[in-house]
C-alpha positions in Angstrom: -5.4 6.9 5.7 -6.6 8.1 2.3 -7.4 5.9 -0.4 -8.7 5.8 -3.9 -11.2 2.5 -4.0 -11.6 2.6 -7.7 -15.3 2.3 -7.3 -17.2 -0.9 -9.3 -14.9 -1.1 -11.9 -13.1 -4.6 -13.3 -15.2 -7.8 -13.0 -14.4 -8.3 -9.2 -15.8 -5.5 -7.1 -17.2 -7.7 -5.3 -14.3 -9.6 -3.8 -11.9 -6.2 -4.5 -14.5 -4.6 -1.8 -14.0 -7.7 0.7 -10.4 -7.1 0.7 -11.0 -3.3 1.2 -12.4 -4.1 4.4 -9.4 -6.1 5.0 -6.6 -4.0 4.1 -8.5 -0.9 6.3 -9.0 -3.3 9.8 -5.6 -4.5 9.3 -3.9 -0.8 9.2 -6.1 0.1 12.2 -6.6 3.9 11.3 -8.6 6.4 13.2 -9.3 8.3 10.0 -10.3 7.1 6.3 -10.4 9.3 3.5 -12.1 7.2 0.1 -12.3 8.4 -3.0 -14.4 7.0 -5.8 -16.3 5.1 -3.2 -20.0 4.3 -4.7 -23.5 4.9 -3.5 -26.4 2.8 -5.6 -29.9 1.9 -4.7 -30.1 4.1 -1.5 -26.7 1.7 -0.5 -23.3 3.4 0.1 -20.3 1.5 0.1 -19.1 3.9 2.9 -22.3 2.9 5.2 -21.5 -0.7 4.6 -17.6 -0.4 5.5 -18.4 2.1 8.2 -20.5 -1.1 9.2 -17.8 -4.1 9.3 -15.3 -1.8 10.6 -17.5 0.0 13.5 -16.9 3.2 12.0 -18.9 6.8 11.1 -19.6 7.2 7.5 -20.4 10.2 5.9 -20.2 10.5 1.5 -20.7 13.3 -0.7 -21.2 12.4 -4.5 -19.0 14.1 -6.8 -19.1 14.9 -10.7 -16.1 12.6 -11.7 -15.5 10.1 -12.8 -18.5 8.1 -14.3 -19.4 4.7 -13.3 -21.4 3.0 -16.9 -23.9 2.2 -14.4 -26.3 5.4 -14.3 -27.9 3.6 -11.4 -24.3 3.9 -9.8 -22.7 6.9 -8.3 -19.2 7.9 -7.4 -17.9 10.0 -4.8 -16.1 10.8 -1.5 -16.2 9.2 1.7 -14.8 9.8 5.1 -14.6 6.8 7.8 -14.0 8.3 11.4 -13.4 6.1 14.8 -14.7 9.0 16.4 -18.1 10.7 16.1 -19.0 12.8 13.2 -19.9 16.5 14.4 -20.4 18.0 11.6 -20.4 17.0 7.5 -20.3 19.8 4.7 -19.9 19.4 1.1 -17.8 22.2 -0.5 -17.9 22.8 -4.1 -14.1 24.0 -5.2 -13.2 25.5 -8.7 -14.7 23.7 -11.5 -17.2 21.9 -9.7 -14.9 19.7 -7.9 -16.0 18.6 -4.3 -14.6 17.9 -1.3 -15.9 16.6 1.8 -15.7 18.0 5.4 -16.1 16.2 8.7 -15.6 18.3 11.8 -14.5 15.7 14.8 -14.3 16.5 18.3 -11.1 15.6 20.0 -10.9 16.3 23.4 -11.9 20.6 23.6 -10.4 20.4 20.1 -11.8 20.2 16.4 -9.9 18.5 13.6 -11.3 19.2 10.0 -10.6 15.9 8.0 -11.0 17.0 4.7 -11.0 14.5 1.1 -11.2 15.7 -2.7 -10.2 14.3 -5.8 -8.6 16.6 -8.4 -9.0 16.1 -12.2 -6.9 13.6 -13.6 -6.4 14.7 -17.6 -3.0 15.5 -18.5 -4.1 18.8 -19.7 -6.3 20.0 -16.7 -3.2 21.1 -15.1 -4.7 24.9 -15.0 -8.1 23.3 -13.1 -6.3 21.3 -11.3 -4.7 24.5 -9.7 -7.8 26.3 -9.5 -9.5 23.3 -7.6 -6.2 23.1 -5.0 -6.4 27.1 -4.7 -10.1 26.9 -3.6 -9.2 23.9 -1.5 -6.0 26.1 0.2 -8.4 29.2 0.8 -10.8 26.6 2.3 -8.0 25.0 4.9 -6.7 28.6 5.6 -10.5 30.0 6.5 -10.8 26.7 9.1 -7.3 27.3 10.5 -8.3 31.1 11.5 -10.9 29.1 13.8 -7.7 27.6 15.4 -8.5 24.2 14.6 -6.8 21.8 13.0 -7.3 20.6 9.7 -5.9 17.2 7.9 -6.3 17.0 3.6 -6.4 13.2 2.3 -7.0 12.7 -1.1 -6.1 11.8 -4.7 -4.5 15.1 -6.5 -3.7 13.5 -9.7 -0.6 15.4 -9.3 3.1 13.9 -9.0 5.5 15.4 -6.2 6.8 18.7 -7.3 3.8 19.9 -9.5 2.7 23.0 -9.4 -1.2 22.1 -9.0 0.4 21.1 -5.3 1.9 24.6 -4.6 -1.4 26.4 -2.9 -2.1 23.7 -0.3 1.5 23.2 0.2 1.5 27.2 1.1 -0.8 26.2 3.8 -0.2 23.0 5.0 2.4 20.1 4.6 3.3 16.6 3.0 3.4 14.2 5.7 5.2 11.5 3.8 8.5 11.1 4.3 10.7 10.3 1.1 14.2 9.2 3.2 11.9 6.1 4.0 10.7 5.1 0.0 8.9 7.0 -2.9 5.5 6.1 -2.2 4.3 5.8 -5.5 0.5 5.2 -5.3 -0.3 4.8 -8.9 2.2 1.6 -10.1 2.9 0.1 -13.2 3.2 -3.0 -10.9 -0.4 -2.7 -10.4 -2.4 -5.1 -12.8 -5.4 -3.0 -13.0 -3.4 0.4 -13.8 -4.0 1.4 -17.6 -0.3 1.1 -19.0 1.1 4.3 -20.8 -1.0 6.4 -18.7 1.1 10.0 -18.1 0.5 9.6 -13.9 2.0 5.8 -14.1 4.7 5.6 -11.0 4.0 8.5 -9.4 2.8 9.1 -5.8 -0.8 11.1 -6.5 -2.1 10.5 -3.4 -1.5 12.4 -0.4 -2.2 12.9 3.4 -1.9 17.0 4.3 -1.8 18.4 7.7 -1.1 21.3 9.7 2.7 21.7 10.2 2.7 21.4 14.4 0.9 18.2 13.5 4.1 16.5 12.9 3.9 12.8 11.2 5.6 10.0 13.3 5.9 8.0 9.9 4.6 7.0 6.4 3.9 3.6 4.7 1.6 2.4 1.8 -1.1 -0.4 2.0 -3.5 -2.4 -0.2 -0.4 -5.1 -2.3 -1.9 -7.9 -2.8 -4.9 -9.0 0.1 -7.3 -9.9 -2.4 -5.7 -13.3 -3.4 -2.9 -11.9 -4.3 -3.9 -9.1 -5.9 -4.6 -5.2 -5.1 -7.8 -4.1 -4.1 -7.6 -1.1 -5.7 -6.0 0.5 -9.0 -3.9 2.8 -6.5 -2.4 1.8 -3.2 -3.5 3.5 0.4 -1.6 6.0 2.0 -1.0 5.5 5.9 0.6 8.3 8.1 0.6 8.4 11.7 -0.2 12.1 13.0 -0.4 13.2 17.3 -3.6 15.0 16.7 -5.0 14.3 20.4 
């Protein structure tokens, strides 16, 4: 599952966080990849939904974007059913992060792996640099023979061709036959209208091609009240990776 959380923003972070929890126990997923998850007063949100949901937490701030709260930071998080062996924050291109959790499956690794690309319209040439560092990162963990997964938001739009390094290397696991998947809706009350990434899917769940997905669906409509929890949906993709 990867998900952008849309940190504190809008007057009810509070409640949007409740039905975060919700939305996340309900789809039952081993893995969680968060972007702009928040970390304030020695408190990360990732600690206190690793908590409700009896999951490891691990969170890696990152330089974008900005809460108006200097006291609050933004960054990734990774939720794992299973334990945690190893967490390493890599800087990509640009200064982007991404987060690393090594997980021990069986005699197996699996390298669960989040980032969030830059979003501006005309960052298309860092966005490519970021995904190029983060595609000679996957292929340097593959030569250990492991697998590795990618969940994130790109800020790109199927097709792009930000997306065409980690596609060399690994592949979408949504399925279009099914629906589009768009992650960033104009249905969404909280999404900025005229905004250039508006119905789009941006957000995306990567894997090793032998790790073939059984199938694809989106999460997060409407459990708080009604409403989203979130400014983009969550992506859900069932992968055989034990």
């Amino acid at each position: 599952m990867t998900w952008n959380v849309w940190g504190r923003f809008g007057d009810r972070w509070l409640q949007r966080q409740r039905a975060i929890i919700d939305t996340v126990r309900g789809q039952r997923p081993d893995f969680v990849a968060l972007q702009e998850t928040w970390r304030s007063d020695g408190q990360a949100q990732t600690g206190l939904l690793g908590f409700e949901l009896g999951m490891a937490s691990a969170f890696a701030p990152s330089r974008m974007p900005q809460d108006p709260d200097p006291d609050v930071h933004l960054g990734l998080g990774i939720l794992s059913r299973f334990p945690l062996r190893k967490v390493e924050q890599h800087t990509l291109s640009t200064g982007t992060v991404a987060l690393r959790a090594e997980i021990r499956l069986g005699t197996d690794s699996l390298h669960f792996i989040t980032s969030c690309l830059d979003w501006e319209e005309d960052h298309q040439q860092e966005r490519l640099a970021q995904a190029s560092s983060l595609a000679a990162l996957v292929s340097d963990l593959r030569a250990g023979g492991d697998d590795v997964i990618v969940a994130g938001d790109l800020n790109a739009p199927p097709g792009g061709p930000e997306l065409e390094p980690l596609l060399a290397v690994l592949e979408d696991c949504w399925q279009p036959q099914m629906h589009d998947g768009v992650t960033y809706s104009s249905r969404n009350p909280y999404l900025g209208k005229g905004e250039w990434l508006e119905d789009h899917r941006i957000d995306y769940i990567l894997a090793d091609g032998d790790l073939a997905p059984i199938g694809s669906r989106l999460a997060g409509f409407d459990e708080d009240h009604g409403r989203p929890p979130s400014d983009h949906y969550a992506v859900v993709t069932d992968v055989p990776v034990a």
